[in-house]
N, CA, C and O atoms as CSV, one atom per row, in Angstrom:
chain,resi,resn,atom,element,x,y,z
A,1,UNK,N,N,86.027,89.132,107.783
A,1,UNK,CA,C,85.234,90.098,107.063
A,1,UNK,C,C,85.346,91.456,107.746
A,1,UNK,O,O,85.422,91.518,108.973
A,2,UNK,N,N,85.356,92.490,107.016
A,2,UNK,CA,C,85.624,93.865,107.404
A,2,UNK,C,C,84.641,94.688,107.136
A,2,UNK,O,O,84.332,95.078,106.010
A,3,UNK,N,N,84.010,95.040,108.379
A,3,UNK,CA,C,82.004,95.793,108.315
A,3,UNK,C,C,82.522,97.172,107.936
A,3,UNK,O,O,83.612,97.662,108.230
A,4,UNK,N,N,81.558,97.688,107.246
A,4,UNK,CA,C,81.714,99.155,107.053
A,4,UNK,C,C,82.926,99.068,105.418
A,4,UNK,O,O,82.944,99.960,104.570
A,5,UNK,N,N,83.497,98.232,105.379
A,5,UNK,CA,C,84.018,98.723,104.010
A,5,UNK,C,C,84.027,98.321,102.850
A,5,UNK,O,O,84.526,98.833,101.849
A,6,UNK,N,N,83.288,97.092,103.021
A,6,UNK,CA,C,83.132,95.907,101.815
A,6,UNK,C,C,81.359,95.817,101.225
A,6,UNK,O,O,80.323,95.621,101.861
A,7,UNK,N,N,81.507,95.961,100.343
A,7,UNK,CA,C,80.282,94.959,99.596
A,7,UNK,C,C,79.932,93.073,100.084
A,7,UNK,O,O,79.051,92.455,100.682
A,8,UNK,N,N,80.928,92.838,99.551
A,8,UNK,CA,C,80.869,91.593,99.858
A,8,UNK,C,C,82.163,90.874,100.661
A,8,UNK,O,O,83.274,91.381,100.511
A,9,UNK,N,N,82.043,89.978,101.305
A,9,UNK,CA,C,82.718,89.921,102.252
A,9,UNK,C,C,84.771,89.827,101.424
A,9,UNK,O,O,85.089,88.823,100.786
A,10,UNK,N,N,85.592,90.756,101.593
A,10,UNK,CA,C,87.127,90.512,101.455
A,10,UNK,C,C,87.074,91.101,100.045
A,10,UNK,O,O,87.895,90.661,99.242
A,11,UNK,N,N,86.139,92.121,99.605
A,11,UNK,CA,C,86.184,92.926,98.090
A,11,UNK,C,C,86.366,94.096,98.634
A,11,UNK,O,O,85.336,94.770,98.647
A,12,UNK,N,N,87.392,94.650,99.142
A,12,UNK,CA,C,87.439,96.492,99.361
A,12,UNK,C,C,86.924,97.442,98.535
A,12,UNK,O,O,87.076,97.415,97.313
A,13,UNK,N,N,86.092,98.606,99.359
A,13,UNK,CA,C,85.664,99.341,98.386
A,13,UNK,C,C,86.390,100.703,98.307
A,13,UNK,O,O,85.627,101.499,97.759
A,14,UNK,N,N,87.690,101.349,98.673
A,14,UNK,CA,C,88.148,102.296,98.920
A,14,UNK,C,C,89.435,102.158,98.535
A,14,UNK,O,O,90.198,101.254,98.878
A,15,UNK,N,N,89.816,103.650,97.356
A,15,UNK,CA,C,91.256,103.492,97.195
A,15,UNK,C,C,92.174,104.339,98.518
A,15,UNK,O,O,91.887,105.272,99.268
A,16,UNK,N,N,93.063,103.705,98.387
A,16,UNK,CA,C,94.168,103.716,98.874
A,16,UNK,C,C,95.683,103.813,98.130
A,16,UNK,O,O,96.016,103.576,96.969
A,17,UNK,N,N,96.526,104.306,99.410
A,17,UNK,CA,C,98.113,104.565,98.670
A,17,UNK,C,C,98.805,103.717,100.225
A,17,UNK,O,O,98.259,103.428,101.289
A,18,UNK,N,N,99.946,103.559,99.818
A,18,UNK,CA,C,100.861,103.067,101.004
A,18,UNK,C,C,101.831,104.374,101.238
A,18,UNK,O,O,102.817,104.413,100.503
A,19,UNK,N,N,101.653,105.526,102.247
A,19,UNK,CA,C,102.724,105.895,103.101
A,19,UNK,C,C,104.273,106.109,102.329
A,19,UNK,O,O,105.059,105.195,102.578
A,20,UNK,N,N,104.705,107.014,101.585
A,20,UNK,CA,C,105.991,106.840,101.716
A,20,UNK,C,C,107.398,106.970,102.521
A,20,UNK,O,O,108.604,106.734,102.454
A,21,UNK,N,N,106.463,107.465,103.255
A,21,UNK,CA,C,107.339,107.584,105.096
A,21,UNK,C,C,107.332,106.515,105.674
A,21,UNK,O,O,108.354,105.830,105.700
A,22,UNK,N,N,106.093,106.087,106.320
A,22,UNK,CA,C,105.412,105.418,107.257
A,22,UNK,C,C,105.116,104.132,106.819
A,22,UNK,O,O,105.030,103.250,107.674
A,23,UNK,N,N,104.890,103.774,105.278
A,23,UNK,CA,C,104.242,102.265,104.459
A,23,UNK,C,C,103.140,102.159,105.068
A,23,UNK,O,O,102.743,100.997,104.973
A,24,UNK,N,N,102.132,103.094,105.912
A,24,UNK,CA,C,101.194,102.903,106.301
A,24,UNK,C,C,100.323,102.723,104.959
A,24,UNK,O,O,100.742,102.978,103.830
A,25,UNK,N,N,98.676,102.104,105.364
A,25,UNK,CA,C,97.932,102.246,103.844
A,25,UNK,C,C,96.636,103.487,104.450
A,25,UNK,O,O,95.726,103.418,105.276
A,26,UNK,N,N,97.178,104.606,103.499
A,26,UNK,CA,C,96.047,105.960,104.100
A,26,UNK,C,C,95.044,105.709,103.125
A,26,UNK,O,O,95.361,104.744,102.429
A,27,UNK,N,N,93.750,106.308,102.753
A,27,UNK,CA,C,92.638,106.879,102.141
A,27,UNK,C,C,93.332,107.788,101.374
A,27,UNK,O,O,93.946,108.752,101.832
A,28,UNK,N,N,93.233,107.473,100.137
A,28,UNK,CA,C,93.438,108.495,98.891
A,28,UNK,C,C,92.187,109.499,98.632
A,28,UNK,O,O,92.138,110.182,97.609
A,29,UNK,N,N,91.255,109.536,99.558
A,29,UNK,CA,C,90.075,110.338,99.380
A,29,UNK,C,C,89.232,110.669,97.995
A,29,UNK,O,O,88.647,111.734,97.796
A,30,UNK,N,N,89.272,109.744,97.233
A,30,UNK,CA,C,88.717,110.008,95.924
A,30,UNK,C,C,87.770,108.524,95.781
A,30,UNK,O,O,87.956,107.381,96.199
A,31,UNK,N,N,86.942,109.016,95.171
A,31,UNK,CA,C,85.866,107.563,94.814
A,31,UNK,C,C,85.750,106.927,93.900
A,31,UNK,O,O,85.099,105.887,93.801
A,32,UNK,N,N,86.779,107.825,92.569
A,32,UNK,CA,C,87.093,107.213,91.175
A,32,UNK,C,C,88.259,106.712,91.053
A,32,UNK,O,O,88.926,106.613,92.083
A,33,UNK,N,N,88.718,106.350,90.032
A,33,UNK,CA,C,90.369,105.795,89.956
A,33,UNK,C,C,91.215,107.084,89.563
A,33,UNK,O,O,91.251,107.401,88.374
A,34,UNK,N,N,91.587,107.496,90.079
A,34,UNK,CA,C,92.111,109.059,89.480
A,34,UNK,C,C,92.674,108.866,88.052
A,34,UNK,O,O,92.845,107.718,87.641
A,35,UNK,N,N,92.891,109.648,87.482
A,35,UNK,CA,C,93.252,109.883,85.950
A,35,UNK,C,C,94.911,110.511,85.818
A,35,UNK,O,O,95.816,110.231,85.032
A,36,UNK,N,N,94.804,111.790,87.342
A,36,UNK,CA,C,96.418,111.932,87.148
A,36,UNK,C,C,96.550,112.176,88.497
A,36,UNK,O,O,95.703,112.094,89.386
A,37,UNK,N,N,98.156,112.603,88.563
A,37,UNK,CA,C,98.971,112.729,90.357
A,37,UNK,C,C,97.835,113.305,91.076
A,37,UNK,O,O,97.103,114.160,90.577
A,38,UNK,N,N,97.682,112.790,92.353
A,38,UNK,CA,C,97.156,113.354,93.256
A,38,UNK,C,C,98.092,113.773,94.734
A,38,UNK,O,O,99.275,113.449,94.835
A,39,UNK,N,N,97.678,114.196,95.341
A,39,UNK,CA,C,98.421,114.679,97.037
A,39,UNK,C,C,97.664,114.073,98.019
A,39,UNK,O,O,96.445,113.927,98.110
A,40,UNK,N,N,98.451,113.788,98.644
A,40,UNK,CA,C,97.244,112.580,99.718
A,40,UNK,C,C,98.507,113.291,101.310
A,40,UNK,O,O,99.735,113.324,101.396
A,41,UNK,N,N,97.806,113.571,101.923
A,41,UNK,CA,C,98.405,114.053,103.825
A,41,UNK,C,C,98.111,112.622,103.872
A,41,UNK,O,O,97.230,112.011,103.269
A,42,UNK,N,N,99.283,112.045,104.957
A,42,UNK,CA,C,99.132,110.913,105.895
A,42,UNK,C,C,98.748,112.038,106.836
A,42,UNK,O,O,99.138,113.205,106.839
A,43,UNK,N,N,97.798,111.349,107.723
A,43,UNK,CA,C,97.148,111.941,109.371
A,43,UNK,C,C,98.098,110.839,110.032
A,43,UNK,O,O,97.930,110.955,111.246
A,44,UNK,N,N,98.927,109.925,109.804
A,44,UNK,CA,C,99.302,109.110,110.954
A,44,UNK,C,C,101.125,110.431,111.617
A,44,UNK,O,O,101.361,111.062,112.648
A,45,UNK,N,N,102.039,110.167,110.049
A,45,UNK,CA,C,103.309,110.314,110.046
A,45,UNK,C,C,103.504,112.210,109.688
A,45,UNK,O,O,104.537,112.844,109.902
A,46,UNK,N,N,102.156,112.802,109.089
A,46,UNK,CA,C,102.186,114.466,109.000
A,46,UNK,C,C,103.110,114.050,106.992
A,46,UNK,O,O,102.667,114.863,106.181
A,47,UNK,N,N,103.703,113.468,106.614
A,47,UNK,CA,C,104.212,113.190,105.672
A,47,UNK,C,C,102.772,113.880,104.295
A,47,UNK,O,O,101.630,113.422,104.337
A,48,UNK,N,N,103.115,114.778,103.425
A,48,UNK,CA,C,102.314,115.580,102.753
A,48,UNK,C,C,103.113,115.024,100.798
A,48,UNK,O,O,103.957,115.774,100.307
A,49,UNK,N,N,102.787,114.085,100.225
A,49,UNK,CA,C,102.821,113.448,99.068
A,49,UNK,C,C,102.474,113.798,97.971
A,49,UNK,O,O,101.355,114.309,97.939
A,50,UNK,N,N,103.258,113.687,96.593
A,50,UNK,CA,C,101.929,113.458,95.456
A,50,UNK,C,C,102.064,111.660,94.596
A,50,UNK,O,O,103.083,111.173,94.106
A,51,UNK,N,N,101.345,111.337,94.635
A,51,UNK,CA,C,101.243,109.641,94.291
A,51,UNK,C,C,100.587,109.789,93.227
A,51,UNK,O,O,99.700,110.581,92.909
A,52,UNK,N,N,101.492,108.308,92.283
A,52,UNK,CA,C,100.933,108.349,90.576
A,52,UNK,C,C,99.636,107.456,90.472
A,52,UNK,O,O,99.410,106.801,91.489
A,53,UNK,N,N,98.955,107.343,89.677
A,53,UNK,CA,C,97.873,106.756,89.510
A,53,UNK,C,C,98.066,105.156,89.948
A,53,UNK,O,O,97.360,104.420,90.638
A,54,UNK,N,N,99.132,104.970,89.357
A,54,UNK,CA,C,99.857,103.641,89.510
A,54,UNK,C,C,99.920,102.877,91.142
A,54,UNK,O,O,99.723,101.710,91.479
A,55,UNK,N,N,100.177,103.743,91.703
A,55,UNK,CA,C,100.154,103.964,93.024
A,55,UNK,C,C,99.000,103.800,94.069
A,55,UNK,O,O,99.157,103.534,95.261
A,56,UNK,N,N,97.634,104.036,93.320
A,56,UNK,CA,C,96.597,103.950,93.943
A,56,UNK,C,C,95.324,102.596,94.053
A,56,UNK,O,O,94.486,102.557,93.152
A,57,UNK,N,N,95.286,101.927,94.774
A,57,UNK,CA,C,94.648,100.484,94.624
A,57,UNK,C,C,93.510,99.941,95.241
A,57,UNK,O,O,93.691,99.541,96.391
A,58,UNK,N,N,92.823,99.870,94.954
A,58,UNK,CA,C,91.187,99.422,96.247
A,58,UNK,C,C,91.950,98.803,97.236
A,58,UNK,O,O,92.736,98.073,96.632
A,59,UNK,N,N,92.142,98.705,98.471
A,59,UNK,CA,C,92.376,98.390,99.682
A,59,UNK,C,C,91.943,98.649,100.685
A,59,UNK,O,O,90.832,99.121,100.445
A,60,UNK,N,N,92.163,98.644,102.044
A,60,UNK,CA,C,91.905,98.963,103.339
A,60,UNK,C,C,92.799,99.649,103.617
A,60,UNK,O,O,93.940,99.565,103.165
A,61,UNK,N,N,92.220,100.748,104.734
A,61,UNK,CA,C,92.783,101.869,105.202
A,61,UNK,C,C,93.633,100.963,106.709
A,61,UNK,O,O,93.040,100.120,107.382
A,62,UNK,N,N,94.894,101.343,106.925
A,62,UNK,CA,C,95.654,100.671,108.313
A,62,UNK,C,C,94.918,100.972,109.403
A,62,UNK,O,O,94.299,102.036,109.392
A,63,UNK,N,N,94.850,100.211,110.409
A,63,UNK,CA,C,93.978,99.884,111.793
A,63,UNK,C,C,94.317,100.934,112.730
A,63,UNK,O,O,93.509,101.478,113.483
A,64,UNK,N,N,95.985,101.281,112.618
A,64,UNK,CA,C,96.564,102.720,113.297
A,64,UNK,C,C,95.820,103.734,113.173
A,64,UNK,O,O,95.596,104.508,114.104
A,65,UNK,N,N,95.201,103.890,111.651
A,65,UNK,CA,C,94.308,105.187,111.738
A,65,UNK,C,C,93.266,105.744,112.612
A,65,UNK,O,O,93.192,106.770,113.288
A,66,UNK,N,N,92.433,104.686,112.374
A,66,UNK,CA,C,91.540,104.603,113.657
A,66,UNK,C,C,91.769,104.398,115.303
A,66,UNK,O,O,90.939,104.263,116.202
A,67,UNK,N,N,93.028,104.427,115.330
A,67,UNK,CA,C,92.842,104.504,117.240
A,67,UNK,C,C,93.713,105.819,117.161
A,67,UNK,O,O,93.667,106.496,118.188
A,68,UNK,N,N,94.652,106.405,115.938
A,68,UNK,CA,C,95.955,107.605,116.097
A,68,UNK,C,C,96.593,107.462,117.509
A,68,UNK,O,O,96.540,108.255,118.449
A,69,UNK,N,N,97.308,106.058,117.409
A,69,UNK,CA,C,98.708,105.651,118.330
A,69,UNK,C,C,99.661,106.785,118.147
A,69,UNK,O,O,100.736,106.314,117.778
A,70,UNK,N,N,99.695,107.618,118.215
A,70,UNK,CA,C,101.015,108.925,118.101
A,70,UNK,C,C,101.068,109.265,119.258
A,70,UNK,O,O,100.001,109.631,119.752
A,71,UNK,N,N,101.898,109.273,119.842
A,71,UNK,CA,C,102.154,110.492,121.532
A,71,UNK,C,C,102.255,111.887,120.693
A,71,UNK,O,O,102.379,112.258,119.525
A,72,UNK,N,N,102.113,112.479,122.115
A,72,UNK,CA,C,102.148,113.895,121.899
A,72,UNK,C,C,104.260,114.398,121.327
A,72,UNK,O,O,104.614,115.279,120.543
A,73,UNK,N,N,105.108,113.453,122.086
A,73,UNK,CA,C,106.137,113.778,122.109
A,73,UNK,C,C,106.261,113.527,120.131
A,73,UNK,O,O,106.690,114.491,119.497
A,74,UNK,N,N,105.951,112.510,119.513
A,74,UNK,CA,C,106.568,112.828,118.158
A,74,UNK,C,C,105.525,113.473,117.478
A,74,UNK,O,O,105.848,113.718,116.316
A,75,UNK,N,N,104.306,113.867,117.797
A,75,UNK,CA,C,103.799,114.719,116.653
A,75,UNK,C,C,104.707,116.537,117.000
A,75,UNK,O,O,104.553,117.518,116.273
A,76,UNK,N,N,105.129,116.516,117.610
A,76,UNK,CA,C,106.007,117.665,118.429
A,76,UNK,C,C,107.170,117.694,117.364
A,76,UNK,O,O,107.431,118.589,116.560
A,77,UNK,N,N,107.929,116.236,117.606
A,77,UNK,CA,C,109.228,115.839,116.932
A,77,UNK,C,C,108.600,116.117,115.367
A,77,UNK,O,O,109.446,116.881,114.903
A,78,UNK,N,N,107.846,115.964,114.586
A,78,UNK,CA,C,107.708,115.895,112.725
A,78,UNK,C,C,107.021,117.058,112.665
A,78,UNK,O,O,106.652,117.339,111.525
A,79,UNK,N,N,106.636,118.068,113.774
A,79,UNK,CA,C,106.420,119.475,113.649
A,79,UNK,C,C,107.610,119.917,113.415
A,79,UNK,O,O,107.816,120.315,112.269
A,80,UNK,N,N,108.632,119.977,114.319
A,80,UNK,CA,C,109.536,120.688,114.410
A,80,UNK,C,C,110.635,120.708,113.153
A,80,UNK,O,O,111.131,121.655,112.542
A,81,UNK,N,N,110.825,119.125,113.010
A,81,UNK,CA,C,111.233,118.707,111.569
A,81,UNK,C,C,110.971,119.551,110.571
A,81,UNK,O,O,111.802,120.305,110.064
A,82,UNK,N,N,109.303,119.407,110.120
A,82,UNK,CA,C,108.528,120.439,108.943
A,82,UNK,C,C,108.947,121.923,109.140
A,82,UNK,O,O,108.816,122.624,108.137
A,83,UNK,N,N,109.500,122.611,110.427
A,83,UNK,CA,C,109.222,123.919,110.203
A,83,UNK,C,C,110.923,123.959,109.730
A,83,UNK,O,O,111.126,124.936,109.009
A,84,UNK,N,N,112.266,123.060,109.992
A,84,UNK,CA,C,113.269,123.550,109.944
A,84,UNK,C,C,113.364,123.343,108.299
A,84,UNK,O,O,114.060,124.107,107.631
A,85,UNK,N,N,112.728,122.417,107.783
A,85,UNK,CA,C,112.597,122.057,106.297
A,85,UNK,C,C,112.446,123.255,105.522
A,85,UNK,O,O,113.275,123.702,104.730
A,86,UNK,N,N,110.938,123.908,105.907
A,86,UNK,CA,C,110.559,125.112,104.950
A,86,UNK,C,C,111.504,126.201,105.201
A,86,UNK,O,O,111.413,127.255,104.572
């Protein structure tokens, strides 16, 4: 059972998307089922999205989120990436 996110025990109450970088599962930050594309930032991979409705599913947010396992050396590395991109 998972405290803090369920009603009843193994019923998630939060949508979610899976990562298309990372396959991590982030917080889609919305409390309804969205209606159209939304943009969802991963905080794990810096990866900046727009995901179809289709895409979005009551689940649990990944366990990575909560401790942010990243060293300093690759949030450095997918900075540097992003700036040669733009």
């Amino acid at each position: 059972m998972v405290l803090g996110l369920t009603g009843e025990a193994g019923k998630p109450k939060i949508f979610v998307v899976e990562c298309k970088r990372c396959r991590r599962h982030i917080a889609a930050n919305v409390t309804v089922f969205p209606p159209q594309n939304l943009r969802v930032d991963c905080p794990l991979c810096g990866e900046k999205r727009m995901y179809r409705p289709d895409e979005v599913y009551l689940g649990w947010q990944d366990q990575a989120l909560g401790k942010q396992h990243r060293n300093m050396s690759e949030h450095y590395r997918v900075f540097r990436e992003r700036r040669k991109v733009s």
